[in-house]
C-alpha positions in Angstrom: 0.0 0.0 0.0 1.4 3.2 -1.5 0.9 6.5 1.1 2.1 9.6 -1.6 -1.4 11.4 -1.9 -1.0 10.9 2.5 2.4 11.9 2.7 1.5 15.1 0.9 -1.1 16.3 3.0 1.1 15.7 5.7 3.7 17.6 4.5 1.6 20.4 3.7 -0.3 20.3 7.4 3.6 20.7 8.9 3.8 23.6 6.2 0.9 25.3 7.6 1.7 24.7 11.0 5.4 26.1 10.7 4.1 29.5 8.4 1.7 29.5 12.0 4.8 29.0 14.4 7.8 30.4 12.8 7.7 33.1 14.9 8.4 30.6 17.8 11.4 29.7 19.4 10.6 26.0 19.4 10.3 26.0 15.9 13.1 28.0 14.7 15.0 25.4 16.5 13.4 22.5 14.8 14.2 24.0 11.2 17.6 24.4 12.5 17.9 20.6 13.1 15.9 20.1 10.0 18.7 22.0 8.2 21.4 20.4 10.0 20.1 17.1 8.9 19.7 17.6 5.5 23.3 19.1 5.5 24.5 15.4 7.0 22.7 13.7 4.0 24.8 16.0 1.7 28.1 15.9 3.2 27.9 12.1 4.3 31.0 10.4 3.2 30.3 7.5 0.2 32.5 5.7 -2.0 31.4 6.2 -6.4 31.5 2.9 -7.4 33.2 4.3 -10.5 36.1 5.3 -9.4 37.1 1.9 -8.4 35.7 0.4 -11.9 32.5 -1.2 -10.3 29.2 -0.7 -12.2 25.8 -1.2 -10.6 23.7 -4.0 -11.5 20.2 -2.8 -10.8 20.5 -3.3 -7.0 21.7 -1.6 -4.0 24.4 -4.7 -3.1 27.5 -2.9 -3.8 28.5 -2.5 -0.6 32.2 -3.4 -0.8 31.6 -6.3 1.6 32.0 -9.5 -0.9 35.8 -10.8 -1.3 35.7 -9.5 -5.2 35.3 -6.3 -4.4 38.4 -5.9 -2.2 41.2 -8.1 -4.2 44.1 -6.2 -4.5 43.5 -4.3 -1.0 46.9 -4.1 0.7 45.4 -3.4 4.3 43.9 -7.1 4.0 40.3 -6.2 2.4 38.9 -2.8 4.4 34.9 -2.7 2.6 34.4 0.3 1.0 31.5 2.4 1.9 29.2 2.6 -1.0 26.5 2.4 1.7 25.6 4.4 4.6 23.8 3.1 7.7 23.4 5.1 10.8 24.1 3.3 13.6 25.7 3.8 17.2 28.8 3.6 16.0 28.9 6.3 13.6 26.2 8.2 15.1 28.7 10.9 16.7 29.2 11.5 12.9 25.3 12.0 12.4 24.0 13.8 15.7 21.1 15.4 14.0 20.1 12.1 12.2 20.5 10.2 15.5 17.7 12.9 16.8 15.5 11.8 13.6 15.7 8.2 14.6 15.2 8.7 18.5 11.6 11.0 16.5 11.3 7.4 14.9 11.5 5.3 18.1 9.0 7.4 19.8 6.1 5.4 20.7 3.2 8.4 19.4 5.2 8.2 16.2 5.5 4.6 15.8 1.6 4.5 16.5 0.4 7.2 14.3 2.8 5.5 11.5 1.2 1.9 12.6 -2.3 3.6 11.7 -1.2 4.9 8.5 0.2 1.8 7.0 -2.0 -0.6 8.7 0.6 -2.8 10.6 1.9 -2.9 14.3 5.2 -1.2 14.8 5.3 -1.9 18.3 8.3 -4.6 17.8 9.8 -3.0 14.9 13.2 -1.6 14.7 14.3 1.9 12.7 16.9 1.6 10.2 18.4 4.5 8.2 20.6 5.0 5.1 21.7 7.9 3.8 22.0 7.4 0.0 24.1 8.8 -3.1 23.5 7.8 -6.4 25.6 8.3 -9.1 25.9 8.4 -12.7 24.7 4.7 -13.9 23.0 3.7 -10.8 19.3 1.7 -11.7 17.4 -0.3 -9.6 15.2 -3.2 -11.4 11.6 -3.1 -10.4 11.1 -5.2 -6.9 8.9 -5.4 -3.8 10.7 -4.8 -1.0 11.1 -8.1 1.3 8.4 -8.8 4.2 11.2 -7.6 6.7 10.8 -4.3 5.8 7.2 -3.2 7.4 7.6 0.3 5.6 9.9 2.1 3.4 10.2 5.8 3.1 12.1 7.9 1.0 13.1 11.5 1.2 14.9 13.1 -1.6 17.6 15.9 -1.6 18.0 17.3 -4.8 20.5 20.6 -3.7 22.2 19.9 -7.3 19.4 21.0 -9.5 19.3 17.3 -10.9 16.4 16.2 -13.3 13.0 15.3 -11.7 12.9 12.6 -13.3 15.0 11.0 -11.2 12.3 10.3 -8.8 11.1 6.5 -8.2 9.8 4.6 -11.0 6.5 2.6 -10.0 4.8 -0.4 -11.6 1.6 -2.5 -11.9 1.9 -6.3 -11.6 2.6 -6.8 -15.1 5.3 -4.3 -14.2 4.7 -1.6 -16.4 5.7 2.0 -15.1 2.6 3.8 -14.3 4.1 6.9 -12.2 7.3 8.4 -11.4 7.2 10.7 -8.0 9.5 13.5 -9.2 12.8 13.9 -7.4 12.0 17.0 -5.9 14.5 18.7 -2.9 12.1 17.9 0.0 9.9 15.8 -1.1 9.2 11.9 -0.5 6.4 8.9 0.3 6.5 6.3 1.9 4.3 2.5 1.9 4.4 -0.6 3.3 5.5 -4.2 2.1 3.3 -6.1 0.3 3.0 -8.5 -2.9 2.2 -5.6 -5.5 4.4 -2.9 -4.4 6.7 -2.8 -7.6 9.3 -0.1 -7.4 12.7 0.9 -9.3 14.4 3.4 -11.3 14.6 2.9 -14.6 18.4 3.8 -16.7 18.6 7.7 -16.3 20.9 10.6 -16.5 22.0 11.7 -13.4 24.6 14.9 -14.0 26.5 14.5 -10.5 24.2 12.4 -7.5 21.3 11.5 -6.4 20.9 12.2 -2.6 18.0 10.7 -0.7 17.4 9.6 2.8 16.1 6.1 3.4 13.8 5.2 6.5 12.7 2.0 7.3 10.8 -0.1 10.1 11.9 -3.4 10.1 11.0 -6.8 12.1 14.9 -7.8 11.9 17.2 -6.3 14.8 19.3 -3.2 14.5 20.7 -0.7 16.8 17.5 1.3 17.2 14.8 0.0 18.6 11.3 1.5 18.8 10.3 2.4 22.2 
């Protein structure tokens, strides 16, 4: 089950309440993290593929964990980083993010999410990546596995990329039926299920793509919800 049209309207209710509240000192200190995050999704520190002659192959598995991609690696085989978890070992490099994902844990917020999507959250744990695509990067149409009770993403587009680099989504006989346009704060977000078909078809992308993945899952991970 898709959420965009619901994802919109929430978006624009925290619009109208922060044109209300700007005024507030509360508030200017939320945009302020708000800002502080989206400057971590930009600045965060992840390997291009190209530059060590990898090319992706329609998934996000180039991680630089698998013993191919490390031959020749004097140190013994350090993994690249062409993937970007927050967890609490890096989270002194993400404190803003780490607030986001303490947001996540919340129990009001894991409820008002469960009611959205329709599944209980109560057990769940957060998971977030912060992601950079580059020039070549696809992703073959997939539903996303059971594990993953519901799967957000947020785009950052500070690079004036193509909107058209939004996510691809298809019917069961997979044909593409709507791209959400990869607009700088904008996003959706659904929950697993059998008919959920999502990708990105073979594009141009000039210099990266920069989203923000969040994701309640039923497998453990450093964040639990509360």
């Amino acid at each position: 089950m898709r959420h965009t049209l619901d994802f919109e309207k929430t978006i624009s209710d925290l619009q109208d309440k922060i044109s209300k509240l700007k005024d507030s000192g509360s508030d200017k200190t939320s945009l302020v993290e708000v800002n502080e995050q989206i400057e971590e999704i930009i600045n965060a520190d992840i390997a291009n593929p190209s530059e060590h002659n990898l090319n992706y192959d329609g998934t996000r598995a180039i991680d630089g964990g698998e013993g191919e991609f490390r031959e020749g690696i004097s140190d013994g085989g350090k993994a690249l980083k062409f993937r970007c978890f927050i967890t609490k070992e890096n989270s002194n490099e993400f404190p803003a993010l780490t607030n986001l994902i303490k947001e996540l844990q919340n129990k009001q917020t894991c409820e008002k999410i469960s009611n959205l999507i329709g599944k209980d959250l109560s057990n769940s744990y957060v998971r977030l990546e912060v992601i950079c695509d580059r020039k070549g990067f696809w992703l073959k149409p997939h539903c996303d596995i059971k594990e993953k009770l519901m799967s957000c993403l947020l785009f950052v587009n500070k690079h004036n990329e193509s909107e058209d680099l939004g996510t691809d989504f298809y019917d069961s006989n997979l044909n593409l039926v709507k791209t959400l346009p990869y607009k700088d704060n904008y996003g959706y977000f659904f929950s697993s299920g059998p008919n959920t078909w999502h990708g990105m078809e073979k594009k141009d992308i000039v210099k990266e793509r920069r989203c923000l993945q969040v994701n309640y899952v039923d497998f453990k991970t450093d964040w639990k919800v509360d």
